[in-house]
C-alpha positions as CSV (number, residue, x, y, z in Angstrom):
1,X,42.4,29.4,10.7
2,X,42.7,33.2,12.3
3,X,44.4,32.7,14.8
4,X,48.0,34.5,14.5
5,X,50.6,32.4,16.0
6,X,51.6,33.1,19.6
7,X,55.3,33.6,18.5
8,X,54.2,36.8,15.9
9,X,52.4,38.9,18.3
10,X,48.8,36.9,19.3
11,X,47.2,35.5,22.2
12,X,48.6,31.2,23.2
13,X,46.0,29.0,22.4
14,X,46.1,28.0,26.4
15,X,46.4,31.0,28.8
16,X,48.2,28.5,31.1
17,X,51.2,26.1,30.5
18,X,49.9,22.6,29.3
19,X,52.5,19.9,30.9
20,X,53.8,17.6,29.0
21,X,52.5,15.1,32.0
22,X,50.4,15.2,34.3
23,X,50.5,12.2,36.7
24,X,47.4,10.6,37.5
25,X,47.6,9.7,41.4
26,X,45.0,7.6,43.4
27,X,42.9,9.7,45.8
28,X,43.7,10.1,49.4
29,X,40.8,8.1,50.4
30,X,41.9,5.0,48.2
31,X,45.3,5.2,50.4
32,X,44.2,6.1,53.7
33,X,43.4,2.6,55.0
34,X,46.9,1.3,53.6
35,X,48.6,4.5,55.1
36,X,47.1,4.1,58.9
37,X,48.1,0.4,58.6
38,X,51.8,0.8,57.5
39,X,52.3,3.8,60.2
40,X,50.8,1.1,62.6
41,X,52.5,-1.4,62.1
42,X,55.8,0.8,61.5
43,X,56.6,-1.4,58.6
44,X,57.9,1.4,56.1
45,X,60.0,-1.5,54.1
46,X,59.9,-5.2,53.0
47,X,56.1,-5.2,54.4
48,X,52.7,-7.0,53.1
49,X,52.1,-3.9,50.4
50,X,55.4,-4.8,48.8
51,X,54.3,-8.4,48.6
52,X,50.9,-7.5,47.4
53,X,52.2,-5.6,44.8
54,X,54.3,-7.8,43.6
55,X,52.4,-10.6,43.3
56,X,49.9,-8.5,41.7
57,X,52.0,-7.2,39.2
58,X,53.2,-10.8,38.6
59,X,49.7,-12.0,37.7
60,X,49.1,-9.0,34.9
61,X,52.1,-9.6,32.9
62,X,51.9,-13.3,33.5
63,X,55.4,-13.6,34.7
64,X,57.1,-15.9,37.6
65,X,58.9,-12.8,39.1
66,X,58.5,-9.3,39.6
67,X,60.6,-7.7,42.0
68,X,60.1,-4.1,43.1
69,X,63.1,-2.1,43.4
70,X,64.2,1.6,43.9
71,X,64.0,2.7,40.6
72,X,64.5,1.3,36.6
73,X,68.1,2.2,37.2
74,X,68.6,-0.1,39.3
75,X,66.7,-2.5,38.4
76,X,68.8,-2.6,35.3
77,X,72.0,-2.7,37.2
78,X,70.7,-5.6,40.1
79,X,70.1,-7.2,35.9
80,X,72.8,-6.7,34.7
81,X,74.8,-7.5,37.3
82,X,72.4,-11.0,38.2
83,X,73.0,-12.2,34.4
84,X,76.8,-12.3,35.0
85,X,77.3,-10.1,31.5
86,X,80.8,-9.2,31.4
87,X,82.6,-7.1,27.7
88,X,80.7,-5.7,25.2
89,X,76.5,-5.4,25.4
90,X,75.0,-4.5,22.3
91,X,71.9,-1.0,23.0
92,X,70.4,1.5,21.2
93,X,71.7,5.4,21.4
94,X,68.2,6.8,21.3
95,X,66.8,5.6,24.6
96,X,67.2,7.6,27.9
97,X,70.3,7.9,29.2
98,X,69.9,5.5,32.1
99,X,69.4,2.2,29.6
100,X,73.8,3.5,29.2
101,X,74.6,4.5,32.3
102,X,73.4,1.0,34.0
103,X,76.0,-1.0,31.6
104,X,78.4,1.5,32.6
105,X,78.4,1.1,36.4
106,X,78.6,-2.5,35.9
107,X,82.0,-2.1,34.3
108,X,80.1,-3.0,30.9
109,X,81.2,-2.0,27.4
110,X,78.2,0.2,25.7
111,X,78.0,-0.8,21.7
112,X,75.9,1.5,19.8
113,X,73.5,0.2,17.4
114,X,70.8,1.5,15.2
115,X,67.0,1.8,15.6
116,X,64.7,1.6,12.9
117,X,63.5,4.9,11.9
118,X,59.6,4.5,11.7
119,X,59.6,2.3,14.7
120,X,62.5,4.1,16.7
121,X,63.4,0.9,18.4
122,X,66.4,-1.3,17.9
123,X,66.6,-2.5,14.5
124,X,67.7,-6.3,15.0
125,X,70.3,-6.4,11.6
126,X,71.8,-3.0,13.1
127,X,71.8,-5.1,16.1
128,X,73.7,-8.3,14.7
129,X,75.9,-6.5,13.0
130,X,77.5,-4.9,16.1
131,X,77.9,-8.1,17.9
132,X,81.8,-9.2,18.3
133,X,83.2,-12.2,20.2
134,X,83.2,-10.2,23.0
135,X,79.3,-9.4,23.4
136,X,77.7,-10.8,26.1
137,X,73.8,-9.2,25.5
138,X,71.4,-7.5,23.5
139,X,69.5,-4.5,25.3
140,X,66.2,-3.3,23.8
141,X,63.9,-0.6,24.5
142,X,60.2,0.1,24.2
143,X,60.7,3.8,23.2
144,X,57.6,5.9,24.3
145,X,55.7,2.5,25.1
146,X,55.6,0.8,21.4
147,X,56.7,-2.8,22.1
148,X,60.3,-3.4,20.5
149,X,60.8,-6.0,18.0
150,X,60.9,-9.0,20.4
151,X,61.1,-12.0,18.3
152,X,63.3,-10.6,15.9
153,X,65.6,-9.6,18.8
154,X,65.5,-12.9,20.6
155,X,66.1,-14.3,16.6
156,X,69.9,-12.7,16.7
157,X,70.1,-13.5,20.3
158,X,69.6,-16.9,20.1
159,X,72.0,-17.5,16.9
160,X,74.4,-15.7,18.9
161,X,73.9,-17.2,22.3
162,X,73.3,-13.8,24.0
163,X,71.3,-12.7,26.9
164,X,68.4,-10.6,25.8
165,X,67.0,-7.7,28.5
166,X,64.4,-4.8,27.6
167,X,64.4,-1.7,29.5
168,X,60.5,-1.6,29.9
169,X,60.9,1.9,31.2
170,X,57.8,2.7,29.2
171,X,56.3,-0.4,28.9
172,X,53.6,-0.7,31.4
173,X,50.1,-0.7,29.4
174,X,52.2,-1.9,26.0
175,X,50.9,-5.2,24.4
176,X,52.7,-7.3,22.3
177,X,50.7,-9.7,20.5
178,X,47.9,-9.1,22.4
179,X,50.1,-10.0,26.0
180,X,51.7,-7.3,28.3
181,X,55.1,-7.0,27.3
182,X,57.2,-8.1,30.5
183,X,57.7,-12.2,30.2
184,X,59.9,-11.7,26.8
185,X,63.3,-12.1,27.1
186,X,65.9,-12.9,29.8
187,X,64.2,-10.2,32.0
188,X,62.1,-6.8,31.4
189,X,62.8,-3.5,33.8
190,X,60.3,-1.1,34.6
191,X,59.7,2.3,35.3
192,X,57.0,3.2,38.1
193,X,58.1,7.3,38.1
194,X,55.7,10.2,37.8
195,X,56.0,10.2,34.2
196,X,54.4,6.6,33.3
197,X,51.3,5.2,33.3
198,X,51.6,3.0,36.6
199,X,52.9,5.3,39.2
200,X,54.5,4.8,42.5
201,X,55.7,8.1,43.3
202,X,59.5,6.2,42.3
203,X,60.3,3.0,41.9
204,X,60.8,0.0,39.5
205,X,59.8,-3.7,38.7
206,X,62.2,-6.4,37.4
207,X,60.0,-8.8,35.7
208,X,61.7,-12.6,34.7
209,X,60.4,-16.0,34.8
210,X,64.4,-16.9,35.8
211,X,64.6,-18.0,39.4
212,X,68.3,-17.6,40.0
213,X,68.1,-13.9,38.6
214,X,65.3,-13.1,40.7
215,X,66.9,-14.4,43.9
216,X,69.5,-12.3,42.5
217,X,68.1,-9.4,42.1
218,X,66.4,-9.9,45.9
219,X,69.6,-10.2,47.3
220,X,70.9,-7.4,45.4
221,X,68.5,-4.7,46.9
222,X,69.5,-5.8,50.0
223,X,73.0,-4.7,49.8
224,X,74.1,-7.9,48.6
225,X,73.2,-9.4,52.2
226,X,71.3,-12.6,51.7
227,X,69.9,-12.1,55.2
228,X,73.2,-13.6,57.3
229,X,75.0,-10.3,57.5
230,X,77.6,-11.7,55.3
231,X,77.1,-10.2,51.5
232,X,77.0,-12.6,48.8
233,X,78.4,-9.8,46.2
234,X,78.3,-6.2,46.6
235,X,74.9,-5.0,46.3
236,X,73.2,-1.6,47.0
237,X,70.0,-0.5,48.7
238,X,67.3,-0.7,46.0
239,X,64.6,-1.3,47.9
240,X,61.0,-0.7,46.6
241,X,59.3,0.8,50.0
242,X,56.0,-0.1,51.5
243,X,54.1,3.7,50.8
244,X,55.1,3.1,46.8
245,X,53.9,0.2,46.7
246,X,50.7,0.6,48.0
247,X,50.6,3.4,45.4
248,X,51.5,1.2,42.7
249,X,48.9,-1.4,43.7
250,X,46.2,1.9,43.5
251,X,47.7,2.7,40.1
252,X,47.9,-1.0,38.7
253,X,43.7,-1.0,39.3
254,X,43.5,1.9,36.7
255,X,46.3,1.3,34.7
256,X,44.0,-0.6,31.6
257,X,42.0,2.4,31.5
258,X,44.7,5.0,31.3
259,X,46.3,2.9,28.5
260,X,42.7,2.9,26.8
261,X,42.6,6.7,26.8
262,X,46.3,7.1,25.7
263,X,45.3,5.3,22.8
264,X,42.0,7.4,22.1
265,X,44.1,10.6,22.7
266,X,47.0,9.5,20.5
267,X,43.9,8.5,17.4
268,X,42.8,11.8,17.7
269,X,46.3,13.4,17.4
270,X,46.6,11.2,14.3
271,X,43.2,12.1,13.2
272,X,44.1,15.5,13.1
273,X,47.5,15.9,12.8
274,X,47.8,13.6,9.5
275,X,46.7,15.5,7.2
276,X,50.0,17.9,7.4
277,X,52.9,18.1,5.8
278,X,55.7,16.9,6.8
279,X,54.6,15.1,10.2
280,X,55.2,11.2,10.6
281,X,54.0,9.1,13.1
282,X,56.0,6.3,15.4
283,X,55.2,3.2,13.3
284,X,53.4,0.7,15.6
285,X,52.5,-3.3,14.9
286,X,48.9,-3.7,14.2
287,X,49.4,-7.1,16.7
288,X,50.9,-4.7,19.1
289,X,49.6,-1.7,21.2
290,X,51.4,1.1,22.6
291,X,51.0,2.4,26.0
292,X,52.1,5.7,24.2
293,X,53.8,6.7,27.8
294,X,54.9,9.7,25.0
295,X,52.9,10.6,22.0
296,X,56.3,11.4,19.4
297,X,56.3,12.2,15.8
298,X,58.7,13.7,13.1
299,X,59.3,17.0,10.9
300,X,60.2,17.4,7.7
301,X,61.2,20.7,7.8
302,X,61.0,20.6,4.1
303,X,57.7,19.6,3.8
304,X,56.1,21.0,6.9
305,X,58.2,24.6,6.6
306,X,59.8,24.6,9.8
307,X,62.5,22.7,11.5
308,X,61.9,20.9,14.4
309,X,63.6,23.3,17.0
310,X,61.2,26.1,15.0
311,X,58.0,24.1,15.8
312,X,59.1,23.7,19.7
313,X,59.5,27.4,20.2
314,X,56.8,28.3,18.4
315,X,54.5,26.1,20.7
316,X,55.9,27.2,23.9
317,X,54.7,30.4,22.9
318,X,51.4,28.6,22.9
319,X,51.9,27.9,26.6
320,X,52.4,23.9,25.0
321,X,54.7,22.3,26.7
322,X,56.8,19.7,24.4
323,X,59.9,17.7,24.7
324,X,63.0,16.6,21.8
325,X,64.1,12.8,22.7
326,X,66.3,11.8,22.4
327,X,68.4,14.9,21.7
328,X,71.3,14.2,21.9
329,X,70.9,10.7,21.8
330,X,73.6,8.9,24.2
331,X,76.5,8.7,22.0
332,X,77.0,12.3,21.5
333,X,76.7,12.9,25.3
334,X,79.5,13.8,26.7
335,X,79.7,11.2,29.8
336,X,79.4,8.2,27.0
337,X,80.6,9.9,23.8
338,X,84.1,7.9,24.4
339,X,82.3,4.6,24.1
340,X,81.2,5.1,20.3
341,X,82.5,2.5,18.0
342,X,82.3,4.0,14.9
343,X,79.3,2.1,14.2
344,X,77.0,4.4,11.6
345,X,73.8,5.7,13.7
346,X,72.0,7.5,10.8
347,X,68.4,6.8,11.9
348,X,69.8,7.8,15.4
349,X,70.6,11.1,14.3
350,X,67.9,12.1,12.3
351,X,65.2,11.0,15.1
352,X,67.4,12.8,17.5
353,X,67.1,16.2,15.3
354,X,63.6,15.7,14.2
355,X,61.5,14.0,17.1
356,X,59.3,15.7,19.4
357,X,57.1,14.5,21.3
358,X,53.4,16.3,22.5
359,X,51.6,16.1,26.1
360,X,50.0,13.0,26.6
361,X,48.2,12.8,30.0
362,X,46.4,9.3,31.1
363,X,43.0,11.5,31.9
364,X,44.0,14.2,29.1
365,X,40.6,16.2,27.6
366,X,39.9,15.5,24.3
367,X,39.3,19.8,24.3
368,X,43.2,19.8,25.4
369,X,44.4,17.6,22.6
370,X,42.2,19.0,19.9
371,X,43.5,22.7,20.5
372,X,47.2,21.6,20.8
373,X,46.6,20.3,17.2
374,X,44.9,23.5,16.0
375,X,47.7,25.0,17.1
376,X,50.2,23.0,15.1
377,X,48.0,23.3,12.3
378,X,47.9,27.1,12.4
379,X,51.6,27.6,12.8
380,X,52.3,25.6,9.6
381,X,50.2,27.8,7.9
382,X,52.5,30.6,9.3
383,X,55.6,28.9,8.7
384,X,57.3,31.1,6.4
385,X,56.3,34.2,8.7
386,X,57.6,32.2,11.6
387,X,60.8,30.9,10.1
388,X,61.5,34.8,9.1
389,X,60.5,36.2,12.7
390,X,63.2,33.4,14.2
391,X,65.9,33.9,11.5
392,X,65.8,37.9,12.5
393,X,64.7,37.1,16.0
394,X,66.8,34.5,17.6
395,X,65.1,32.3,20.5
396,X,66.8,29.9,22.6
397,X,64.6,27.0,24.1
C-alpha cells in the first residue's frame, strides 16, 4: 500500500468521521399514520402499539411473554427482582456495566466469573466454580450479539438448582441453533437503544415463557401498583411508551435484513482482515449466528506490532471511529471494584486490554468496510514507524 498512515503526516482514509453506529430508523412516512393515531387518541402509554408490539415480538422469538419496559436496565432489575433472587448471583466482568449495576440495586451480591477467551462469553466451569451455598443465579451475556453458551449454562444451573437469566442486550437478530435466542433460560432482557439492531429510540423487552414473572414484571413497571392503588412491592416506572413502540414494531419488520447484512459486513472484515498478524476473531458456533450488534476482534501486539491502545489512535487519525470493551471490565471499576472475590479473571483482563471493536452499521457500504480494513492493513505495515512516532509523541485517546 502507499498510503502513509494518518498518524505520520498523510491524508485519513475518510475525510469525515465514520461512527461506530449509525442507527437505522424507519422513515417518517412508515410512522406517520401511527403518530396522528396516538396524538388522537392521546394515548402516549399502555396503548394498542405497546400491545402490538409485544405480541409481535412474542411471535419472532417464539416466547409466551415479552414485556416492553423502559430500558434493559430495568428490565433486568423488574427480573431480578420478579425471580425472588436473594445473596450471591454468579456474572461475567466483561459485559457492560449495567448486567452489575441491576444485581446491585436489588441488594444482590455480584460474583465475578470468567469468560471464555475466543468466545468472550461466560465460560460455564469458570461459572460453576464460583457458585457457593449462597448463590441464587447464573447471569449470562450475549457479548456483541454471539449467543452465549446456553445449554452448557443451564447444565451447571440445573445441577445447582439456580435460576438462569441472559442479558440479551445484544441479542436481537442472534440465533442459537437456528432459533432467536430469547425463550432460553428463566427469562432473556433486551436492549431496543440506538445502538442495536431493533430500535425504539429507548426501551427494553423482557422475554420468558414464566407467567408469574411476567405478571411480575407488569406489575413492576407500574410502580408496583397492580391496578388497585395499593402496591404489591415497590416497583418503579418502567414503562415502554406508545411512540417506541410503534418504532420498534417499524424496526422488528427490518430487523432479518439488518442481521443479514451484519453478517455479510462482518465476512468481509474477516475476509480481509485475516490474513494479518496478530488479529483474532470472536469465536462463533457454526449452529449459531451472531447479530454482530459489534463487530470485536483482538491484537497481538507481538504479532501485529502494535498494542491495542496504538491501533485505536492510529485509526482515529483515520477519521475511524472504534471502541475498547470492555475496558475496564466491571471489576476494576471503581463503583463495583469492592465486590471482587478474588476469583482469577485472566481471560477478563486480557480481552479487556486487547479488544476493540470496528463500526458495524445495519445498512453499512461494503466501500466503507473495505477501506476501514485497508486502513488497518496499511498501519501494520507502518507499525514500527508508528510505535516510534507514539513512544516520542504521546497521544491520549
Amino acid at each position: 500500500m502507499n498510503h502513509l498512515p494518518a498518524i505520520l503526516g498523510g491524508k485519513p482514509v475518510f475525510d469525515n468521521r465514520i461512527n461506530i453506529v449509525r442507527p437505522v430508523l424507519p422513515d417518517f412516512s412508515e410512522l406517520s399514520d401511527g403518530l396522528q393515531k396516538i396524538l388522537t387518541s392521546r394515548m402516549v402509554t399502555k396503548g394498542s402499539y405497546l400491545a402490538a408490539f409485544e405480541k409481535a415480538v412474542c411471535e419472532h422469538l417464539g416466547v409466551k411473554h415479552a414485556v416492553g419496559v423502559s430500558s434493559c436496565t430495568t428490565g433486568l432489575m423488574l427480573t431480578y427482582r420478579g425471580l425472588g433472587l436473594t445473596g450471591e448471583v454468579v456474572v461475567p466482568s466483561f459485559t457492560f456495566m449495567a448486567t452489575v449495576s441491576a444485581l446491585v440495586w436489588c441488594n444482590l451480591l455480584p460474583v465475578y466469573a470468567d469468560v471464555n477467551r475466543q468466545t468472550t462469553n461466560l465460560d460455564p466451569r469458570s461459572a460453576e466454580a464460583a457458585i457457593t451455598p449462597r448463590t441464587t443465579a447464573l447471569v449470562a451475556v450475549h457479548n456483541f450479539g454471539n449467543p452465549a453458551d446456553i445449554q452448557g449454562l443451564k447444565d451447571v444451573a440445573d445441577r445447582h438448582g439456580l435460576k438462569l437469566i441472559f442479558d440479551a442486550a445484544h441479542g436481537f437478530g442472534a440465533l442459537y441453533r437456528g432459533k432467536p435466542v430469547g425463550v432460553q433460560g428463566d427469562a432473556q432482557v433486551f436492549s431496543l437503544s440506538p445502538t442495536k439492531l431493533l430500535i425504539s429510540g429507548e426501551g427494553g423487552i423482557v422475554a420468558t415463557n414464566d407467567d408469574d414473572l411476567a405478571q411480575t414484571i407488569r406489575i413492576g413497571r407500574e410502580y408496583g401498583n397492580d391496578g388497585n392503588y395499593d402496591s404489591a412491592f415497590a416497583g418503579m416506572n418502567a414503562r415502554l411508551g406508545e411512540f417506541n413502540a410503534l418504532m420498534g414494531l417499524q424496526s422488528l419488520k427490518n430487523l432479518e435484513n439488518a442481521a443479514q447484512h451484519r453478517n455479510q459486513i462482518a465476512d468481509l472484515y474477516h475476509e480481509a482482515l485475516g490474513s494479518l498478524p496478530g488479529i483474532r476473531f470472536q469465536e462463533v458456533d457454526p449452529d449459531d449466528r451472531n447479530s454482530y450488534k459489534d463487530f470485536s476482534f483482538t491484537i497481538d501486539p507481538l504479532l501485529y506490532g502494535l498494542a491495542r491502545d496504538e491501533l485505536v489512535l492510529a485509526l482515529i487519525a483515520e477519521n475511524i471511529d472504534v471502541r475498547k470493551y470492555y475496558d475496564p471490565p466491571v471489576h476494576r471499576q471503581k463503583a463495583y471494584r469492592h465486590f471482587n472475590s478474588g476469583n482469577s479473571l485472566p481471560n477478563t483482563d486480557w480481552l479487556a486490554a486487547n479488544s476493540i471493536s470496528l463500526p458495524m452499521w445495519s445498512n453499512m457500504p461494503t466501500e466503507v468496510a473495505l477501506n476501514i480494513c485497508q486502513a488497518i492493513g496499511c498501519i501494520q505495515e507502518n507499525a514500527p514507524a508508528i510505535h516510534q512516532f507514539l513512544s516520542r509523541n504521546p497521544i491520549s485517546g
